[in-house]
C-alpha positions in Angstrom: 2.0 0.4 -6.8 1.0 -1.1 -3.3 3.2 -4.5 -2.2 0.7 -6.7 -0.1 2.7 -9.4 1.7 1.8 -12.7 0.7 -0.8 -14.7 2.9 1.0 -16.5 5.1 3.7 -13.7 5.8 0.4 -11.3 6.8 -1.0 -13.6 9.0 2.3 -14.1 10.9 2.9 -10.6 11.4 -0.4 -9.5 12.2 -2.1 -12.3 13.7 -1.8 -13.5 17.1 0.5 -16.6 17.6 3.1 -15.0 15.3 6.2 -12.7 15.4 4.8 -11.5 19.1 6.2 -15.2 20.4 9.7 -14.4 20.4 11.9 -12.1 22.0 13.5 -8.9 20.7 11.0 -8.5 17.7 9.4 -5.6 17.3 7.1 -4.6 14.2 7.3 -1.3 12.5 4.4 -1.3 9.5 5.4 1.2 6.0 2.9 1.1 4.3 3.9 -0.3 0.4 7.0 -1.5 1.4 8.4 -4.9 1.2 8.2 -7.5 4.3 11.5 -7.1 5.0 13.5 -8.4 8.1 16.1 -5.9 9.2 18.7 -7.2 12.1 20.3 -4.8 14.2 23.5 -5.0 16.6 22.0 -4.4 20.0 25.0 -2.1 20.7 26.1 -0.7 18.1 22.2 -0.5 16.4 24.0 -1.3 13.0 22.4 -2.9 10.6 23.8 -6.8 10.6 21.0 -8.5 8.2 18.3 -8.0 6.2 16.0 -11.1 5.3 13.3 -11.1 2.6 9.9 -12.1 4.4 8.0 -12.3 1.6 9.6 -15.6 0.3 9.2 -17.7 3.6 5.9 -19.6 4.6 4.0 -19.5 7.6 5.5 -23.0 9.2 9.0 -21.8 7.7 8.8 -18.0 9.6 8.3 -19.7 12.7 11.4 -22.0 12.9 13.3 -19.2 11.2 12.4 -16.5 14.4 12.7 -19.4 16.7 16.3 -20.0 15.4 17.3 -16.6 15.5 15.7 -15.0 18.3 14.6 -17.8 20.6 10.9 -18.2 22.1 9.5 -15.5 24.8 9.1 -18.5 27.1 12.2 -20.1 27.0 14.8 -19.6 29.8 17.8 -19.9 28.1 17.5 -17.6 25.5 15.6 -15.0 27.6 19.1 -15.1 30.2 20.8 -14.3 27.5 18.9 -11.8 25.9 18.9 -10.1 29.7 22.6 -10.4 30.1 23.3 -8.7 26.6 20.7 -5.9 26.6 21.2 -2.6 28.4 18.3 0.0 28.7 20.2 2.9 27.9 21.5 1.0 24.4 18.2 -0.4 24.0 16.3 3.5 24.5 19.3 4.6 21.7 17.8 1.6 19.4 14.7 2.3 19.8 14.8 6.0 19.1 17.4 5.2 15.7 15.1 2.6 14.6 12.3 5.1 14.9 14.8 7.6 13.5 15.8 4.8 10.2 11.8 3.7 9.8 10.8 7.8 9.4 13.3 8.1 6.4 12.5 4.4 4.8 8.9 6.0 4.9 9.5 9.5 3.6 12.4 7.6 0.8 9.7 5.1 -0.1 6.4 6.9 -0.1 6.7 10.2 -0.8 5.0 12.7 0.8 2.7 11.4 3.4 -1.0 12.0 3.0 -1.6 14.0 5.7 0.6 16.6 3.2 -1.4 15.9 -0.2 -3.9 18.4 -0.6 -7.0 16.6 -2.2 -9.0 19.5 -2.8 -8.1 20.2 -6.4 -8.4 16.8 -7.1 -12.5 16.8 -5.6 -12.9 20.0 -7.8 -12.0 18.6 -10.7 -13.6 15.4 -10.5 -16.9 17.6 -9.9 -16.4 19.6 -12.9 -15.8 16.0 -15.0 -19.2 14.9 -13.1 -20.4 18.5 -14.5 -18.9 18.0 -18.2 -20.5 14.1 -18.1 -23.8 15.1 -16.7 -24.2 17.9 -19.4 -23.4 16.0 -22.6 -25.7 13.4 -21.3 -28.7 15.9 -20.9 -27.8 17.3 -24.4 -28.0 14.1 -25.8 -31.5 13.7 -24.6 -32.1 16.6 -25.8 -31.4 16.3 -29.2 -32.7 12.7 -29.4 -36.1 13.7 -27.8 -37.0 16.7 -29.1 -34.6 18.3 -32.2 -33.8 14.9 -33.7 -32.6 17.1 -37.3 -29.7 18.1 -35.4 -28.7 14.2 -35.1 -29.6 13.5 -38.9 -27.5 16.5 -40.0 -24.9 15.3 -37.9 -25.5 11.5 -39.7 -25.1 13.6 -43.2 -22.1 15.2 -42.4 -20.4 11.9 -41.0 -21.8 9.3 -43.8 -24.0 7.8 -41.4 -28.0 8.3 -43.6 -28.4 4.9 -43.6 -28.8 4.3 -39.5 -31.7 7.2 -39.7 -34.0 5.4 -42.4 -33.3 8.4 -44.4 -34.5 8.1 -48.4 -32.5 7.0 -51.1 -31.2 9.5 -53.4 -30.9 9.0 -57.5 
C-alpha cells in the first residue's frame, strides 16, 4: 500500500516556494513512506525530533520551518546557523543521513526494484492472455458451428429451457 502525502504537504515539498526557503532543510524522497520530519543534532547527527508532516497545512508548514529553522534570507538566523555548523560535522551528517535513509528504504520497501525479477511475472500473464484467448475461440467455436455440444451441456446442467428445446411428456 503506497502513502501519498496529502495535497498541501506535496506541494510544499515539491513545489518551488516551499521547504527550499529555509536553511538547513534538505529532502530525502522514500518512496511509500510517511512525510515525516526527522531533526538531527548538527554534531552529534542524533536524532532530536521527529514531526508528522502529513497532519500540517500548507500556510501551517511554513510558519512551522520558519520557527524552527529560520528563512534562507534572514541575517540572523543564517549567523547562527554559520557559527554552529562545521564542514567536517556537516560531511559526517550528510554521509549518516545518507547512511539512516538507505536502511529506512531497504526496512520499509523491501527489496528495491531494480532486484525484482519481472520476468516470470510477464510469462505468466502471457500464458493467462493464452488460457483467456483460447476459451474465448472455443466458445465461438461451439456457438458457431457445433451448437449440440452447448445443448448437451444445457442437459447435463438443467438448463433446456434457454435452448428452445421441446417439452417432454
Amino acid at each position: 500500500m503506497k502513502i501519498e502525502p496529502p495535497p498541501e504537504v506535496r506541494k510544499f515539498l515539491k513545489e518551488s516556494g516551499g521547504y527550499e526557503l529555509y536553511n538547513d532543510v534538505q529532502i530525502e524522497w522514500i518512496r511509500g513512506h510517511n512525510p515525516d520530519l526527522f531533526i538531527l543534532d548538527k554534531t552529534t547527527n542524533e536524532q532530536i525530533e521527529v514531526v508528522d508532516l502529513g497532519n500540517y497545512k500548507y500556510d501551517e508548514l511554513h510558519e512551522y520551518f520558519a520557527n524552527k529553522f529560520g528563512k534562507t534570507g534572514d541575517e540572523s538566523s543564517a549567523a547562527m546557523n554559520e557559527a554552529n555548523s562545521d564542514d567536517a560535522s556537516s560531511a559526517r551528517t550528510d554521509s549518516k543521513m545518507n547512511d539512516r535513509i538507505q536502511m529506512n528504504a531497504e526496512i520499509f520497501e523491501g527489496i528495491s526494484d531494480a532486484q525484482i525479477n519481472t520476468s516470470s511475472m510477464n510469462a505468466s500473464r502471457a500464458v493467462q492472455l493464452v488460457v483467456f484467448i483460447l476459451v474465448i475461440l472455443f466458445a465461438i467455436y461451439v456457438t458457431a458451428f457445433n451448437p449440440s455440444l452447448l445443448k448437451r451441456a444445457a442437459q447435463i446442467c438443467g438448463c433446456n429451457a434457454l435452448f428452445g428445446s421441446k417439452a417432454t411428456v
